[in-house]
N, C-alpha and C positions, 0 to 999 in steps of 0.2 A: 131270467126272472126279472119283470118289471116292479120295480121299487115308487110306490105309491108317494110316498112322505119318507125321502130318502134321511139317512141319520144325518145329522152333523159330526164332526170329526171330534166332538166333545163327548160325543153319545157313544163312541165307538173306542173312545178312548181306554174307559175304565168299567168292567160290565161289574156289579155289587157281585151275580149269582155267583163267577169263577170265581171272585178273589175269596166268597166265602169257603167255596171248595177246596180254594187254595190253603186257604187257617186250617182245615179240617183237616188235608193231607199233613201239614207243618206240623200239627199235632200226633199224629200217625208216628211220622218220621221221630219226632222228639221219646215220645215212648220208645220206640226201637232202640237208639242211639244214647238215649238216658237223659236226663236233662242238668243233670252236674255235669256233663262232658262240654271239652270245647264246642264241636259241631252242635251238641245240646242248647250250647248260650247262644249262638248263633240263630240256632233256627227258632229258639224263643223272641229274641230280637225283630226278626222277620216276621213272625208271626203278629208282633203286639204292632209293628209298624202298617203291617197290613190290614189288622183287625180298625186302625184309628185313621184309615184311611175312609174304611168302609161307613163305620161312625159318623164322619165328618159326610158322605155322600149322600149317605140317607135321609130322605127326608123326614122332617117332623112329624109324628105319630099326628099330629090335628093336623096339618098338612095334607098327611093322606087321607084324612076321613072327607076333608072339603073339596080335594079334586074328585073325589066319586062324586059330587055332588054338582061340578062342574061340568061331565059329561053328559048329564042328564036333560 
C-alpha cells in the first residue's frame, strides 16, 4: 500500500476513535466488577484519565466548522 500523505508519528500516536472505545469498554468492565470495588476505582481512574485526554485532543467545535471550510 502506497501512503499518499504519510502520518507523522504524532498522528499515529494517539487515535480519539480507540481511546473512545476504550472509555466505553472501561465502562463495561466497571459495571461487571462494581464500581465500590478496588478493580472498580481503578478502572474509573482510567477511564476519567482517558476520557481528559481525549478532551484535551479534540479540537474546538468552531475549529471544526472552519476547517470544513478550509477544504473548500
Amino acid at each position: 500500500m502506497i501512503w499518499k500523505n504519510k502520518p507523522s508519528d504524532e498522528d499515529t500516536f494517539f487515535n480519539i476513535a480507540h481511546a473512545r472505545w476504550v472509555v466505553g469498554v472501561l465502562g463495561m468492565l466497571i459495571a461487571v466488577v462494581g464500581k465500590n470495588s478496588l478493580l472498580g476505582l481503578l478502572l474509573r481512574q482510567t477511564r476519567r484519565e482517558i476520557d481528559s485526554v481525549i478532551q484535551d485532543e479534540e479540537p474546538i467545535p468552531a475549529m471544526k466548522r472552519a476547517a470544513r471550510y478550509r477544504e473548500n
